[in-house]
C-alpha positions in Angstrom: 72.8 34.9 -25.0 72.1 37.4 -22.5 69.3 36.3 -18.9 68.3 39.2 -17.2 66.1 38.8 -14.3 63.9 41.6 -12.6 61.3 41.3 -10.3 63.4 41.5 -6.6 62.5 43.2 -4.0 61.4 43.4 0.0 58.2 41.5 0.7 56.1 40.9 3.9 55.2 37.1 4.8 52.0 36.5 3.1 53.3 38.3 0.2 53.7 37.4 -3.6 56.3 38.7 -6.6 56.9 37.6 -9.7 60.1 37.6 -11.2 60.7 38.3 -14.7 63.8 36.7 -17.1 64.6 38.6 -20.2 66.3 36.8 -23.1 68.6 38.3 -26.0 71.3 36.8 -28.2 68.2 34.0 -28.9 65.2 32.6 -28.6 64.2 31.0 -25.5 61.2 28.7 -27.3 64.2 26.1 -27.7 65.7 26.1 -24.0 64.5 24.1 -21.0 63.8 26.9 -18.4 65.0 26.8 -14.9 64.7 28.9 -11.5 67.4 28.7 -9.0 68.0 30.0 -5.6 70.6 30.6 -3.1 70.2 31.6 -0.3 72.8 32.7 2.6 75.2 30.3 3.2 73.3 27.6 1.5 73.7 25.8 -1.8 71.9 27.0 -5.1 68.7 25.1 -5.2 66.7 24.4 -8.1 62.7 25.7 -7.2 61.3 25.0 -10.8 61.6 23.9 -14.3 59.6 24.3 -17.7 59.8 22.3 -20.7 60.6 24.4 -23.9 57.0 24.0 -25.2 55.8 24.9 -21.7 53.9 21.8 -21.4 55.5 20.4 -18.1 56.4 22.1 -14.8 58.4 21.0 -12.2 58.9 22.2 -8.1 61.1 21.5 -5.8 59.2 20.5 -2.5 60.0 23.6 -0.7 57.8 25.6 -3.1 55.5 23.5 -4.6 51.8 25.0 -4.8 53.5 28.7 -4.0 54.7 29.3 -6.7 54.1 28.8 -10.7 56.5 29.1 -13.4 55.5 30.2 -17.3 57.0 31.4 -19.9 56.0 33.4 -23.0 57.6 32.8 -26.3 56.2 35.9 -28.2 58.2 37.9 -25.2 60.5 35.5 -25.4 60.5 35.6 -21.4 60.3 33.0 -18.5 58.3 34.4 -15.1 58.1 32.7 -11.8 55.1 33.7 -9.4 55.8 33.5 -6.3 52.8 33.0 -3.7 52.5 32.8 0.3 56.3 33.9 0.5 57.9 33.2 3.6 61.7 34.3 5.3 63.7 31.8 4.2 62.3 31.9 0.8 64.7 34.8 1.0 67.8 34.6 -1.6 68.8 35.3 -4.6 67.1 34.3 -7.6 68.7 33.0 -11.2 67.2 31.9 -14.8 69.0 29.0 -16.5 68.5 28.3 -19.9 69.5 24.9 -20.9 69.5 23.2 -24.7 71.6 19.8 -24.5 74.7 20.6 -23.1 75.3 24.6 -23.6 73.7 26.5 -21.0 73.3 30.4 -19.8 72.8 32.3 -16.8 71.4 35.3 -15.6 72.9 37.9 -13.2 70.4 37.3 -10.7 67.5 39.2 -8.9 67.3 39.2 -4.8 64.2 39.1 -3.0 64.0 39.6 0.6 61.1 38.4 3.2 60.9 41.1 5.6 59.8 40.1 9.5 
């Protein structure tokens, strides 16, 4: 199974993105979906989570109400929208899929908050 996240880039506070995460190798309608981030110097944090049917979202505190994640079966692709973005949402950004114990990770995709 092969993640690939897009989306990155250089925003202004204020700003929004929305990342993208690719699947291949399977099909993603089975996986638990998950956002991470790490920042520098700092742990990998999960920001959110999305049952395989897409019925339940979950946010970590830090970005809950900025950002949504959704995912699209047909595309067999998970997004996260990112909202109000602020400096040290700065980091890089990683999909996780997750079905019981086997799990898969992208390469990652960085997005910067400019001053």
């Amino acid at each position: 199974v092969q993640l690939v996240e897009s989306g990155g880039g250089l925003v202004q506070p204020g700003g929004s993105l929305r990342l993208s995460c690719a699947a291949s190798g399977a099909t993603l309608s089975s996986f638990v979906m998950r956002w991470y981030r790490q920042g520098p110097e700092k742990e990998r944090e999960l920001v959110a989570t999305i049952t395989s049917a897409g019925g339940s979202t979950f946010y970590s505190d830090s970005v809950k109400g900025r950002f949504t994640i959704s995912r699209d079966n047909a595309k067999n692709t998970v997004y996260l929208k990112m909202n109000s973005l602020k400096p040290e949402d700065t980091a890089e950004y990683y999909c996780n899929a997750k079905m019981g114990n086997v799990g898969y990770w992208g390469q990652g995709t960085q997005v910067t908050g400019s001053s």
